[in-house]
N, C-alpha and C positions, 0 to 999 in steps of 0.2 A: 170384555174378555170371554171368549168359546168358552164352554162346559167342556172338561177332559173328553177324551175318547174312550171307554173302556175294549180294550181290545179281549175276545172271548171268542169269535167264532175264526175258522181258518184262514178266510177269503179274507178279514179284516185287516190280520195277521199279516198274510202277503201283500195289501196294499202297502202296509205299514213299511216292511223289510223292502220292497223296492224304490220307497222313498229316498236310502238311506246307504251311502257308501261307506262308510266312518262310525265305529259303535265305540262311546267312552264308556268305558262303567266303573261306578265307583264297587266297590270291595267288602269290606262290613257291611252285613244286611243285606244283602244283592248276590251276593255269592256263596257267603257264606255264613256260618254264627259262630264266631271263637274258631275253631279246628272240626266245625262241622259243616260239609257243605251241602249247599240246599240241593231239592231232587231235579235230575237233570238238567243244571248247568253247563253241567261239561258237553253235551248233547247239543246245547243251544250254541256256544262259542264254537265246536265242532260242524257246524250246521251252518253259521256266517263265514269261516273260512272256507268252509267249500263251494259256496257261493261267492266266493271272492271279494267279502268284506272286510277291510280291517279292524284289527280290535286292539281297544286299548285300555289300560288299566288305571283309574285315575282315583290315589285316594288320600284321604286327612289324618289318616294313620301315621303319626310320626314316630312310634316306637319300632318299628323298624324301616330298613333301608331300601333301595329299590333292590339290590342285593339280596336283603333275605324277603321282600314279596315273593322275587325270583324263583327260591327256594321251595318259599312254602306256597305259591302256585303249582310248579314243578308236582309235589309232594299229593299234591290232591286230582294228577293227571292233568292239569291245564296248560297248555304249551304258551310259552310268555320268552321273549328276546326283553334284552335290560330297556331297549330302546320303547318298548312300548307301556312301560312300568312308569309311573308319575306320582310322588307323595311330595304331603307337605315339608318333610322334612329337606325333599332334595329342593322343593322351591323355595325356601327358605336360605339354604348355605350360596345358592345359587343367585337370591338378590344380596345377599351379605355381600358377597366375593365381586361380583359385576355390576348393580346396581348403587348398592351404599359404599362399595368398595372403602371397604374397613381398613386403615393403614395396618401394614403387618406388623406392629409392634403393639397391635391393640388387640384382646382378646375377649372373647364370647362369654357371659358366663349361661351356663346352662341349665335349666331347668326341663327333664325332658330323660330320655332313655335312650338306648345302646342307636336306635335308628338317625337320630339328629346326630349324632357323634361321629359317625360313619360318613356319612353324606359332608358334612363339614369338611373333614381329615379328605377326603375326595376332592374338596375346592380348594384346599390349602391354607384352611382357615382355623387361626388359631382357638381353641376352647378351655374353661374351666369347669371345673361341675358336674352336672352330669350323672352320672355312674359313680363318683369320687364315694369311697365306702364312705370317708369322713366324713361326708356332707347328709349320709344316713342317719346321724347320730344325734342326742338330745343338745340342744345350747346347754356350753358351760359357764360359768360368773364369766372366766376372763375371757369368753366370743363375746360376751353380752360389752365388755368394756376395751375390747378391742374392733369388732364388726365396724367399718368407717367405708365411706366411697374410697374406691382403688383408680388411680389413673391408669392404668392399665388394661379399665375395662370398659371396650368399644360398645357394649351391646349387651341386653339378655331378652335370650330366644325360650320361651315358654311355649312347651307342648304338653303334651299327655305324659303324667311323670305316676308311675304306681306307687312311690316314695314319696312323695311329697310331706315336705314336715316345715316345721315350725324354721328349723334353721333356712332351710333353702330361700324362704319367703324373706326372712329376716337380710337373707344377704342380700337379694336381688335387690330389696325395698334400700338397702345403703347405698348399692353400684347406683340405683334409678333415682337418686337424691342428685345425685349430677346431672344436670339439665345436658349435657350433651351426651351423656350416654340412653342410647336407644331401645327401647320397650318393643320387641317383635313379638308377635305369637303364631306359631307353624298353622294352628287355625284355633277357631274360639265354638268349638262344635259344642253346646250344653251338656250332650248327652251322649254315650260310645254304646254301639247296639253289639252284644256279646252273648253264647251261652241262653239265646233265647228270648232276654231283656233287657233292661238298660241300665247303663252305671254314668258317675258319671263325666263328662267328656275334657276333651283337655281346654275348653273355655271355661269350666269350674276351677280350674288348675290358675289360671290368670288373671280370674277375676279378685282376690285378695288383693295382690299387685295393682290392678287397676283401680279400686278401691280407694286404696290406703295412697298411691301417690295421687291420685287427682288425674290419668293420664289418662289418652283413649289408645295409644301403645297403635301397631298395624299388624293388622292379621296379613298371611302370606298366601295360606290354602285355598282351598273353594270356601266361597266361590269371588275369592279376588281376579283381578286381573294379574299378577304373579305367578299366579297359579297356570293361565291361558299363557304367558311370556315364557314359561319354561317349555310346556309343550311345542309351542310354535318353532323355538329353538332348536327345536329335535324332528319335527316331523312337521310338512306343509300337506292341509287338507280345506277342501270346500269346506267351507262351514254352515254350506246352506244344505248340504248332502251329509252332514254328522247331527247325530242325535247320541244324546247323554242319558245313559239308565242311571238311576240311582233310587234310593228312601228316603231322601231328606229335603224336603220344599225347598229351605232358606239355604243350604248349601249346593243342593247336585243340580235342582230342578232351577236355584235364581242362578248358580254357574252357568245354565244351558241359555237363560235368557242374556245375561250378561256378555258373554260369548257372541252374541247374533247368531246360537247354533239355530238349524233347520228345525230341530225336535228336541223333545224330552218325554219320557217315559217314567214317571214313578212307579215302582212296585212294593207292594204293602207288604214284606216278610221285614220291614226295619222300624224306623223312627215312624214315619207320617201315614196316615192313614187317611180314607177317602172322607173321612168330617173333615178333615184339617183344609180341604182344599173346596169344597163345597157351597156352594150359595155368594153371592158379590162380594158381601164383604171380602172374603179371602185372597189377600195381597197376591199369594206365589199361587199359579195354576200350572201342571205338566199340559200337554198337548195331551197324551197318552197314558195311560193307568195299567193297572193288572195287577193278580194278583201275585203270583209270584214269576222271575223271570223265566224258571223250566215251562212257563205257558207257551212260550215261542218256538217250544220243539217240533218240528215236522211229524215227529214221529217214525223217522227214516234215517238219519245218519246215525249211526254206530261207531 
C-alpha cells in the first residue's frame, strides 16, 4: 500500500482538486470542534463551489438531524440543501423503515438523542425512549421487578446518548433478551472529537449492551455500506471522481475505501493523526493527509 501523500505546496494541491468532482466530508473535527469552526473552512467549500464541485456532508453524529445540521451549518455561513446532509441517525431509521422494514405495530426502543427521534418520526417509524424524561431517572425496587422483554418491541437503536444511565441499559438488555428483537447502533465510533479533545463516542454507549448480551448488534454509519445506500438514494456520483475528507482512519478514511471512492484525504485537527497511519503495519492508509482542511484555500475566494 502507497505512503499517504501529504499535500502542502499549491501545485500539489491543484493536482489533487482536479482529480475530483464530488467532495464528502465528514463534520466533527474537519469543520469544526463543538460550535467552533476551524480557520477557513468556509473559504475552502466556498472555493469548490465555484469551481463547480459538489459537496456533501457526511456524518456519525446522531444527536441531531439532518434538520438541525442544516441549521447549525447555516449558522456558521455554510450553505447546505437538506439533500446534501447525510447522518447516522437518518441511515439508521432509513434501513429500519426500508430495509428491516419493521411491522407497524412494532416499536423502537431508544437509546440516543433529539436527532435519532426526528429522523425516525420522518420514516414513520414508531419509538420509545429516547428523550423520555422518565428514562433520565434512577431504577426503582418496582422497574427492578417489573423491567421484562416487551413484544412490542421491534428493535433498539443505540447512538450517542449524553444521558446514559443505569436504567436505559437495564431496559434495552430486557427488550435484547428476545432473540428477535434487533440490536442496531447509528455507528460505534469509540471516541466524539469536541471543544478541542475527545470524549467518549457513541460506540462506548453500546458497548455495555453488546457485552452483557453476547451480541455483535449492526452498525449503520460509516463506514458501513448503509451509510453509502442512503446516499446513493438521494444523489448518483462517479465514485472514481469522489474523494472523502474526514479525521478518523477506521471510519471516514475505511468508508472511502469501502465505497471504491477515487480518494481520501485525512486531516489531523480530529481523532487520527500521521503515527496512526505510518509504517506497513498500518491497516487504514488515506491517499492524501494535511494538516488541517483550510490548507486547500486558494487564498482568493471571498
Amino acid at each position: 500500500m502507497a505512503e499517504p501523500i501529504k499535500l502542502v505546496e499549491r501545485d500539489a494541491i491543484e493536482d489533487f482538486l482536479s482529480q475530483y468532482d464530488v467532495f464528502l466530508f465528514d463534520c466533527d473535527g474537519v469543520l469544526w470542534h463543538g460550535n467552533d469552526l476551524l480557520p477557513n473552512v468556509t473559504d475552502v467549500l466556498d472555493m469548490l463551489r465555484q469551481r463547480g464541485k459538489r459537496v456533501v456532508f457526511v456524518t456519525n453524529n446522531s444527536t441531531k438531524s439532518r434538520t438541525d445540521y442544516r441549521k447549525k451549518l447555516t449558522s456558521m455561513g455554510i450553505q447546505a440543501e437538506l439533500d446534501e446532509i447525510f447522518g447516522s441517525a437518518y441511515a439508521s431509521a432509513v434501513y429500519i423503515k426500508r430495509v428491516l422494514k419493521l411491522p407497524e405495530d412494532k416499536e423502537v426502543y431508544v437509546i440516543g438523542e433529539e436527532g435519532i427521534e426526528a429522523e425516525l418520526r420522518d420514516e414513520g417509524v414508531r419509538y420509545c425512549g429516547g428523550t423520555d424524561p422518565t428514562e433520565r431517572q434512577p431504577m426503582t425496587d418496582e422497574e427492578y421487578r417489573s423491567m421484562r422483554p416487551d413484544p412490542k418491541i421491534g428493535a433498539v437503536l443505540c447512538g450517542l446518548d449524553r444521558h446514559i444511565n443505569y436504567k436505559k441499559l437495564s431496559r434495552a438488555f430486557q427488550y435484547l433478551r428476545n432473540p428477535d428483537v434487533h440490536l442496531l447502533m447509528t455507528n460505534i465510533d469509540s471516541t466524539y472529537p469536541t471543544h478541542g479533545t475527545l470524549f467518549p463516542g457513541a460506540g462506548s454507549v453500546s458497548a455495555p449492551l453488546l457485552f452483557a448480551t453476547g451480541r455483535e448488534g449492526k452498525a449503520l454509519g460509516k463506514p458501513n455500506a448503509e451509510m453509502l445506500d442512503a446516499i446513493e438514494a438521494k444523489m448518483q456520483f462517479d465514485k472514481r471522481r469522489t474523494c472523502f475528507i474526514g479525521d478518523r482512519l477506521n471510519t471516514d478514511i475505511q468508508f472511502a475505501h469501502n465505497a471504491g471512492m477515487g480518494g481520501s484525504l485525512l486531516v489531523l485537527t480530529g481523532v487520527s493523526q500521521e503515527s496512526d497511519f505510518r509504517g506497513e503495519a498500518a491497516p487504514i492508509k488515506p491517499k492524501y493527509f494535511m494538516d488541517s482542511l483550510g490548507g486547500l484555500w486558494d487564498g482568493k475566494t471571498r
